[in-house]
Structure formats: C-alpha cells, structure tokens
N, C-alpha and C positions, 0 to 999 in steps of 0.2 A: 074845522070843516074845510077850510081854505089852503090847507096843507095836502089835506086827504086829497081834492081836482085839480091840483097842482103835480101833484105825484102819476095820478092817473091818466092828466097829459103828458106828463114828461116821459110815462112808459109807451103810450100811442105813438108821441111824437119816434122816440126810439124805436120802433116798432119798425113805422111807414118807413124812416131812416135805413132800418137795416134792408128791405126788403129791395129801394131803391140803388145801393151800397150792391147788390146781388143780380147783376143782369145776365140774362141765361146771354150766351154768347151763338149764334145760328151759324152754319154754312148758308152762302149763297149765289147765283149763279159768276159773282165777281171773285169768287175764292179758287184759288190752287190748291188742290187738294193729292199730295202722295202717303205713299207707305216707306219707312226706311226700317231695316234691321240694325241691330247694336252693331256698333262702329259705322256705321253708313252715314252718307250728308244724302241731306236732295236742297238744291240750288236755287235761290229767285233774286232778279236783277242781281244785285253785287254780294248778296249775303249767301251764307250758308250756314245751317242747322245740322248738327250730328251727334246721331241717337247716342250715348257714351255707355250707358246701361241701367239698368229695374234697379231701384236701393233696395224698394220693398214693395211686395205685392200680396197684398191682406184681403185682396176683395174676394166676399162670400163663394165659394164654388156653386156653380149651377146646381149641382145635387147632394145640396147637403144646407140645413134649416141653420142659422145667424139671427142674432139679435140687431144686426145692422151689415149694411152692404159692403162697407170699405171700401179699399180705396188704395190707388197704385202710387207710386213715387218711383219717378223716374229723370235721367240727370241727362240736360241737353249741353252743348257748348254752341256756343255762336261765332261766328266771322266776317269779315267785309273785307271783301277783296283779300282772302287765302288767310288774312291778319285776325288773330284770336281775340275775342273781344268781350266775353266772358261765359260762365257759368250759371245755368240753371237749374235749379229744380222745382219739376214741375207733378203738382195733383191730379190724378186720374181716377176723379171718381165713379164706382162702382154703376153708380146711378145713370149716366151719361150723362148728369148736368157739366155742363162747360161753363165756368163761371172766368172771368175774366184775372180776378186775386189768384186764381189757382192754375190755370192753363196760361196763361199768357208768357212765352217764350223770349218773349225781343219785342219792343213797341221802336220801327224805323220810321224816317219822317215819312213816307206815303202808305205802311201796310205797316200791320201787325202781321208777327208770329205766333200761333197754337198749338201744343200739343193732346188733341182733339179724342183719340184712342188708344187703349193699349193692345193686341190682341197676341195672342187669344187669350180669350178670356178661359180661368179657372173651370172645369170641371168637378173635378171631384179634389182629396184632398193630394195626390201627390203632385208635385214640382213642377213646373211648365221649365223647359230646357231655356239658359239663356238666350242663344243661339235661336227660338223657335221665336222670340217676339218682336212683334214687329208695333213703330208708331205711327198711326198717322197727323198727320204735319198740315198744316193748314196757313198758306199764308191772306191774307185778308186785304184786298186794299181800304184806305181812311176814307171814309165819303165825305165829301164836300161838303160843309154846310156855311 
C-alpha cells in the first residue's frame, strides 16, 4: 500500500514539476520586438541575430484537418560586436506557445533573445517560398529582482 502513495506522489510531484519546468514566455511593453527575412540581422545594444533559414516547417496548414499542430525549426546565428558567437536552433510551435526550452535564441547578461514567430503561416499544402518568410525576433530585457 505504501508503495502504491509513494508512486502516486512521485507522479503528482512530476507532474506540478513539469508544468513549472514550462513557462509560457509573454511579450511586454519592455520588449523589442522586429520582423527579419532569411539572411537578415536586426540589431540590440552590441548583439545581433540573423535569420540563416526554415530546416523544417511541419506545422498543420490552415486548411487541411492534422492530428497535431507542429511545429517549425528554424536556424538563428548570433554576435556581439560583428564577432560570431554561435549557432541556434530554434522551435516554432504551431500553437503559439512560446516556451523558453524552445524559443530562446541567446540569454545576454541584461535581456534575452526570442524567436517569437514564423510567418506565414502554412495555407494549404504547397510550399511557402524561402525567400517569403519572415521571423519575428523579440529581444527581452532581465527584470530585476
């Protein structure tokens, strides 16, 4: 018996865990918020973010029924001060949830960077052109606490 409410804490405890582990990520009126196209930077204090391109873009078309939304993959590079500083790839899910594990571009010491949306968004099922999409870019500053 004591095995058994051991177990069914330890799946609650995981639970509350994961949910915590999952924080939706907001825009707010302290955020920078641009649109860059593939190969574009857009600029804040010493850094810069530039779109590189879509890996892959699985999310459901507006008109057409999915058994699940999906979700884009898209590959940023980072810099400070013109100098490369690495590589990312970042989740863009279908949903608009912005979660932090999956969006988060670059954490600098006074802001975070976001990659917030892909557009456009899928239609139907043929190809959205490279060249037609665009990211938006979210830089965040850290709040004080």
């Amino acid at each position: 018996m004591k095995s058994i409410q051991f177990m069914m804490l330890l799946c609650i405890t995981s639970f509350f865990y994961s949910l915590n582990a999952q924080v939706q990520i907001v825009k707010d009126s302290m955020s920078v918020i641009t649109q860059i196209g593939i190969q574009e930077k857009a600029n804040f204090n010493d850094y810069e973010i530039k779109f590189e391109k879509v890996i892959t873009d699985s999310r459901c078309p507006k008109k057409v029924m999915c058994v699940r939304d999906g979700e884009a993959y898209v590959l940023v590079s980072i810099y400070k001060n013109g100098n490369f500083i690495e590589d990312k790839k970042i989740r863009i899910d279908a949903s608009g949830y912005v979660m932090e594990s999956n969006n988060l571009a670059y954490d600098a010491k006074d802001f975070k960077i976001y990659g917030f949306a892909l557009t456009p968004y899928p239609e139907d099922t043929n190809d959205i052109k490279s060249k037609d999409y665009q990211l938006e870019v979210v830089f965040q500053p850290k709040r004080l606490e």
